[in-house]
VOFI-468734 format. One line per 8 residues: number of its first residue (from 1); for each residue x, y, z of C-alpha. Coordinates in Angstrom, 3 decimals, padded with zeros to 6 digits. Last residue first. Example, Ala and Ser with C-alpha at 12.3 -4.5 7.8 and 13.67 -1.06 7.14 Angstrom:
<nodes>
2) 013.670:-001.060:007.140  012.300:-004.500:007.800;
</nodes>
This chain:
<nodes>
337) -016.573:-012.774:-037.232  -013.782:-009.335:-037.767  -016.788:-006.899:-037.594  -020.178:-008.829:-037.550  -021.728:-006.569:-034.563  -019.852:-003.002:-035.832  -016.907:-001.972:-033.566  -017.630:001.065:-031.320;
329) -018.212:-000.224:-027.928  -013.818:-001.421:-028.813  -012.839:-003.310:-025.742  -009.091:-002.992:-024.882  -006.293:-005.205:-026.304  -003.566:-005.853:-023.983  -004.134:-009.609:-024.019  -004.652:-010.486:-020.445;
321) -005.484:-007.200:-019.168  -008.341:-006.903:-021.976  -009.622:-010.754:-020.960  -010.200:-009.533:-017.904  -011.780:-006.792:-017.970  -014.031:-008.320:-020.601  -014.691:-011.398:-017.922  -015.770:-008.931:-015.339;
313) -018.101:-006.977:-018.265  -019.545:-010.803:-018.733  -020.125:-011.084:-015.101  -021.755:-007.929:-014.561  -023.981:-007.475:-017.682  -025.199:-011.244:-016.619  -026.165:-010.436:-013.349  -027.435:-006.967:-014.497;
305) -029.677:-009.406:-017.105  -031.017:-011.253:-014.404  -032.213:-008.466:-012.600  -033.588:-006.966:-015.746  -035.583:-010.186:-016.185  -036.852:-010.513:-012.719  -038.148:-007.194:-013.230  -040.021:-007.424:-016.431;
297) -041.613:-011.081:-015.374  -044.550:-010.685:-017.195  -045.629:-007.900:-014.847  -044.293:-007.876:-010.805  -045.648:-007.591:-007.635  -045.433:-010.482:-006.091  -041.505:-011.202:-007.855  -040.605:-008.941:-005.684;
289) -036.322:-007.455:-006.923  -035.163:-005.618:-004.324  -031.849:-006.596:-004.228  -028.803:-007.352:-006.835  -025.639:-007.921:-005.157  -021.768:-007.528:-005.543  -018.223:-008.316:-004.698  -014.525:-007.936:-005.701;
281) -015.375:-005.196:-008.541  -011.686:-003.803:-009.931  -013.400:-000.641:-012.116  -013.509:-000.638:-015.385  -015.116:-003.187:-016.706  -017.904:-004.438:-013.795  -018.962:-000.455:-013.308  -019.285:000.486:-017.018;
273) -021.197:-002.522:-017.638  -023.571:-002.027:-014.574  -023.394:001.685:-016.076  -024.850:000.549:-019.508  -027.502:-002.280:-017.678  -028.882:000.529:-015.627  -029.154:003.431:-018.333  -030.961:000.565:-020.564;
265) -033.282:-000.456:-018.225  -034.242:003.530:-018.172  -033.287:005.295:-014.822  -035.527:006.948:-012.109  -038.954:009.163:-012.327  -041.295:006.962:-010.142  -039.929:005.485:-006.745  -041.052:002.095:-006.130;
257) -040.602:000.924:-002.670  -041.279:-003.039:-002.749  -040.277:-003.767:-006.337  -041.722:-005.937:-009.399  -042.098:-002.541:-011.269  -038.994:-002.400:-012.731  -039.861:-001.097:-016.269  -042.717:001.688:-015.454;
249) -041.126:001.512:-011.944  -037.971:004.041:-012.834  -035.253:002.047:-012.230  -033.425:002.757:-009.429  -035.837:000.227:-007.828  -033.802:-002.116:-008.958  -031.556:-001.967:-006.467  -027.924:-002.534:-007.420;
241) -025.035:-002.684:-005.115  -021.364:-003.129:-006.290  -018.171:-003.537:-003.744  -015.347:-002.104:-005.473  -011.738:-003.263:-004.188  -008.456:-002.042:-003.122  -008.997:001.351:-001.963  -006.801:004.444:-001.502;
233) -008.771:006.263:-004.438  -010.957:003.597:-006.552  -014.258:004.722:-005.321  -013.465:008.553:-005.972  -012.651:008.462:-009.663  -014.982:006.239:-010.400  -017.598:008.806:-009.159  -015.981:011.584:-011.239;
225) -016.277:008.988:-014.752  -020.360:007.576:-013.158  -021.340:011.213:-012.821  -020.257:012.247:-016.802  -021.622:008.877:-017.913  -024.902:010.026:-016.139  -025.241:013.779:-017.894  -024.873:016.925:-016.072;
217) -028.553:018.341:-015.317  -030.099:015.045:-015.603  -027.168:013.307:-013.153  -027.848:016.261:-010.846  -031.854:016.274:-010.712  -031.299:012.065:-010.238  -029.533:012.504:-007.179  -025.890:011.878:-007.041;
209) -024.901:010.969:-003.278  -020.947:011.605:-002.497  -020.851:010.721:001.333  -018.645:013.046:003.249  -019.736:011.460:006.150  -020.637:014.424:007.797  -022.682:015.096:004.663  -024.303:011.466:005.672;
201) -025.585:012.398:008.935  -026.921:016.537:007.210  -028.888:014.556:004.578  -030.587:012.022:007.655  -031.476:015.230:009.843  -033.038:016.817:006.276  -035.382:014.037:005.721  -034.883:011.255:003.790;
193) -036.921:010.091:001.919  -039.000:012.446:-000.427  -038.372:011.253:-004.223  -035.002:010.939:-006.214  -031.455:009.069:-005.563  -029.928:007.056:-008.601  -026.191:006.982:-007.579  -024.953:006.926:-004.182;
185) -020.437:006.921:-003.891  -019.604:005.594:-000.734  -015.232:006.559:-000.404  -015.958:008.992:001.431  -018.390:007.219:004.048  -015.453:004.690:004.161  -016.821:000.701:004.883  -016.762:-001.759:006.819;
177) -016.232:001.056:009.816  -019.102:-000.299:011.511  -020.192:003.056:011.399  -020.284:003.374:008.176  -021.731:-000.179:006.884  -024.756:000.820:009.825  -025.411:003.471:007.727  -025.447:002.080:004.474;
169) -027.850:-001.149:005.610  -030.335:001.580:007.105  -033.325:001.416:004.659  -034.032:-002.194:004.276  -033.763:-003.148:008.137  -031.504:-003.416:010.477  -031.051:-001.462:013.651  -034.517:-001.677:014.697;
161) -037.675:000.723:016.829  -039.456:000.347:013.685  -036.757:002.527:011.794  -034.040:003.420:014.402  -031.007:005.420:011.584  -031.245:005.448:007.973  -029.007:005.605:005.423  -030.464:003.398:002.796;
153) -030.255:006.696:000.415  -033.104:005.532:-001.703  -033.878:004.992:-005.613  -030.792:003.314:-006.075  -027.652:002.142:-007.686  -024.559:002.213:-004.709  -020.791:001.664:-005.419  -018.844:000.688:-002.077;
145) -015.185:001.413:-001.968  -013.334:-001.647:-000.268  -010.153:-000.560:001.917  -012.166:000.684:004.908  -012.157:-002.913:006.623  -009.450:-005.462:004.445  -010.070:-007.663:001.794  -011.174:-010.124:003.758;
137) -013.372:-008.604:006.172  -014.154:-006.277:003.486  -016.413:-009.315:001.336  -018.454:-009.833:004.285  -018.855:-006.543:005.175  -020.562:-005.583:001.746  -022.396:-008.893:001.570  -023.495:-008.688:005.242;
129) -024.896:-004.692:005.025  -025.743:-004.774:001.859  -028.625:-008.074:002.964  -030.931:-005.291:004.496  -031.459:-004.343:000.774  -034.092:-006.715:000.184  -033.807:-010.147:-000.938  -031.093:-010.436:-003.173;
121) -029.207:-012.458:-005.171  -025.636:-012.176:-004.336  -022.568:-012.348:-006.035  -019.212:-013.192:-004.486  -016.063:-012.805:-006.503  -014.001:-015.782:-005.267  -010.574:-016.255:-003.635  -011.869:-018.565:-001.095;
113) -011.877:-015.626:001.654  -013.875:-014.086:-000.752  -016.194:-016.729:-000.715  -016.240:-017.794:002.752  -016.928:-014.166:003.894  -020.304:-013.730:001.742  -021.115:-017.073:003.380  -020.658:-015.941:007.194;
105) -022.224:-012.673:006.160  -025.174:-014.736:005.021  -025.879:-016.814:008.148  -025.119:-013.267:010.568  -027.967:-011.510:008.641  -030.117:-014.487:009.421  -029.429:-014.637:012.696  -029.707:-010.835:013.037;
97) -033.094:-010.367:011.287  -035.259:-013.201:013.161  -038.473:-013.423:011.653  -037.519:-013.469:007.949  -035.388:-016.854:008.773  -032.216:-016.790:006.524  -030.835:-020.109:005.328  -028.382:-019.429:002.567;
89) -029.668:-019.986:-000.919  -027.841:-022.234:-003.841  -023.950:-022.091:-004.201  -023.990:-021.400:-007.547  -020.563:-021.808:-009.415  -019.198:-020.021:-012.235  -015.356:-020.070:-013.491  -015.089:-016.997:-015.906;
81) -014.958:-017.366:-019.718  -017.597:-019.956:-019.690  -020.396:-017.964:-017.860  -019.135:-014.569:-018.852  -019.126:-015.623:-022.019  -017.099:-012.955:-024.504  -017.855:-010.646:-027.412  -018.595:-007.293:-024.831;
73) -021.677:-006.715:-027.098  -023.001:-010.087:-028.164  -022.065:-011.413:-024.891  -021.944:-015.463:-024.709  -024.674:-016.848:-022.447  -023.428:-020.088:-021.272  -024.420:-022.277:-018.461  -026.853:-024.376:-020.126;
65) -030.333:-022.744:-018.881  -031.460:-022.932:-022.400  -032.440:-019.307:-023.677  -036.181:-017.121:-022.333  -034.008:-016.456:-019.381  -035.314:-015.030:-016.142  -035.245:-018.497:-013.774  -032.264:-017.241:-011.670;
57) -033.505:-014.339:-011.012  -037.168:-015.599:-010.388  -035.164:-018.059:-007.583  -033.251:-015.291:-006.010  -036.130:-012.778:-005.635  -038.686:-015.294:-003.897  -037.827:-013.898:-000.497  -038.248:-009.969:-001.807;
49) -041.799:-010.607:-001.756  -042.222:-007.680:001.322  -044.437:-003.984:000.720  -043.428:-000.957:002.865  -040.691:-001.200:005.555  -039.228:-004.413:004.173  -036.371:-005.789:006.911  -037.966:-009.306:006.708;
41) -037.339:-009.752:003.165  -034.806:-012.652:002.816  -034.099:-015.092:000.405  -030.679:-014.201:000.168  -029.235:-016.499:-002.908  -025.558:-016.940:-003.423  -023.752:-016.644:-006.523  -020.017:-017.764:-006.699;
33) -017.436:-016.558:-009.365  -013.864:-016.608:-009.917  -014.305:-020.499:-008.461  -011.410:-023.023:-008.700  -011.650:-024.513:-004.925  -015.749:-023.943:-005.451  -016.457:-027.532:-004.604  -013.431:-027.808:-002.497;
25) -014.364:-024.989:-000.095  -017.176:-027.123:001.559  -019.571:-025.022:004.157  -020.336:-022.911:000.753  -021.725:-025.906:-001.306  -021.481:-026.167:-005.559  -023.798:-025.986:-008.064  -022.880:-025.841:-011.765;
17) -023.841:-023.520:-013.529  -027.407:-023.545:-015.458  -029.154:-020.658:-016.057  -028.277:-019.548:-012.008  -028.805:-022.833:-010.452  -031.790:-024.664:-009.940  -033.688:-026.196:-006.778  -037.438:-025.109:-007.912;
9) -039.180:-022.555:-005.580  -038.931:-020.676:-002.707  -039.857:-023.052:000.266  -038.990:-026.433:-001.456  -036.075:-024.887:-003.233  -034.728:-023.350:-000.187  -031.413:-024.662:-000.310  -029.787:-025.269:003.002;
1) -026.049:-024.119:003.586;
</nodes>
C-alpha cells in the first residue's frame, strides 16, 4: 500500500500508533484494530476535498500524538487497551472510480480476514460500498447488519451516467447482496433527496430509514434501542458508517453536501458510543469529512473524536465481558480514583 503523505499531507499515524503495512500480515499479526486512510473523493456530486479527510483526522488532537487517549467517560484507553495499528492510505486514483474502489476493498478484506476490526478514514461515501463488502466477505455476505449516520439515503441508482459514486454506495451494497436491505438500519435522514421512485426502491427493501421528523417526534435513544434490535437479528456483525454531514452544518461544516437541521456533536458522539458498546461492531468508517471547507478545524475534530468514541466504547465492551462488570454512565468523574 502507498502512503500518500507527499500528496495529502504529513506521513503520520492516527495520534501516534504504530504503523504497520496491509500487503504484510505480520506487522498487524496481533492487531484488534487497523485504520486505513481512503483518500478518495472522485464520486462527489456537489463539492470534492474529501481526499485530504484521512490526514486532518488523524492530525485533530490538541494532546501529544503518543498513542494513548484514555476515556474520561468509558475509564479505559482505547489506544492502549486495544491493539492499534495504522496502516497509512491505500492508493486510490480520483479519476478512475473502480480501480480505486477495488484497491481499498482488497485492504478492508485483508484486515478482517487478519482478525482485525477495520476502520476507515474516509473520503466520501463511495468508499461504504468496499469497506462494508470488504469486511462481509469474511464474515460472511448477508450476515453483517450495516448501521448508517447520515444526512442522505446513499441509495441512489445512474447518477452522472455511473454506478458508483457518493450517493449510491447503499444500493449497490443491496444488490450485491453484501448486505440485507432489512437488516440496513438509516439514521439521520432530512432535506429533499430522494425522490419518491428512490423511497418506494428501498421500501421494497424493507430498509428501516429514521428521518430526523421521526427521531424528534420519538426521541433518538428510543430509535437507536428498536434499531439495535433489528441490526443484530440473524447477523453476526455490525458494520458502522458515519457521515458527518449528519451533523447539522453549524458544527460539521467541513462537508461536501451539508444538510441544515441534523444532529448536535454531542447526539453523534453519544450514539457512536452507544453503537461501539453494545452492539458487536466488526468494521467501520468515517466519510465526508473536507477539510476545504472547513472552520478551525471543527469537523476534522469531531471526526477524530467518533474515531476515538468508537474505539474506546470497543475496548469498554470488552473489558465488561471480560470482567462481568458493566459500564456505570452514572458514576460521578472521581468515584472510586
Amino acid at each position: 500500500m502507498t502512503r500518500y503523505g507527499p500528496m495529502y499531507g504529513p506521513d503520520i499515524t492516527f495520534l501516534g500508533v504504530p504503523p504497520c503495512t496491509v500487503e504484510e500480515p505480520v506487522t498487524y499479526a496481533d492487531a484488534d484494530v487497523v485504520i486505513i486512510g481512503a483518500p478518495f473523493d472522485g464520486g462527489t456530486s456537489h463539492r470534492p476535498g474529501t481526499r485530504f479527510g484521512p490526514s486532518a483526522i488523524r492530525q485533530a488532537c490538541y494532546l501529544p500524538h503518543d498513542g494513548s487517549r484514555p476515556s474520561l467517560a468509558l475509564r479505559v484507553d482505547g489506544l492502549k487497551d486495544l491493539c492499534v495499528y495504522d496502516a497509512g492510505d491505500v492508493e486510490m486514483f480520483s479519476g478512475d472510480i473502480e480501480r480505486s474502489l477495488a484497491a481499498l476493498e482488497t485492504a478492508v478484506h485483508a484486515v478482517a480476514a487478519a482478525g482485525a476490526i477495520p476502520v476507515v478514514l474516509g473520503g466520501d461515501h463511495s468508499i461504504a460500498l468496499p469497506d462494508a463488502t470488504g469486511v462481509a466477505r469474511h464474515h460472511g455476505l448477508g450476515r453483517v447488519s450495516l448501521v448508517h449516520f447520515d444526512a442522505h439515503a446513499d441509495t441512489g441508482d445512474v447518477e452522472f451516467g455511473s454506478l458508483h459514486g457518493h450517493g449510491q454506495p447503499m444500493r449497490r451494497l443491496i444488490e450485491s447482496g453484501a448486505v440485507r436491505g432489512d437488516r440496513f438500519l438509516q439514521i439521520g435522514l432530512r432535506g429533499y433527496w430522494p425522490g419518491p421512485d428512490t423511497l418506494a426502491w428501498m421500501a421494497e427493501q424493507r430498509m428501516r430509514s429514521y428521518e430526523m421528523t421521526e427521531i424528534v417526534a420519538r426521541g433518538l435513544d428510543t430509535c437507536l434501542t428498536e434499531a439495535f434490535g433489528i441490526a443484530t437479528d440473524e447477523c453476526e456483525g455490525v458494520f458502522l458508517s458515519v457521515d458527518v454531514d449528519v451533523v447539522d452544518p453549524g458544527m460539521a461544516p467541513g462537508t461536501g453536501t451539508p444538510e441544515p437541521g441534523g444532529f448536535t456533536s454531542r447526539q453523534l458522539l453519544d450514539a457512536v458510543r452507544r453503537v461501539c458498546y453494545e452492539l458487536p461492531v466488526v468494521g467501520l468508517d468515517v466519510v465526508e469529512v473536507a477539510p476545504p471547507y472547513d472552520h478551525a478545524d471543527i469537523t476534522a475534530y469531531l471526526g477524530n473524536r467518533v474515531v476515538l468514541e468508537a474505539l474506546s466504547a470497543i475496548a469498554r465492551r470488552r473489558h465488561d465481558a471480560e470482567t462481568g462488570t458493566p459500564w456505570n454512565p452514572t458514576q460521578p468523574l472521581l468515584d472510586d480514583r
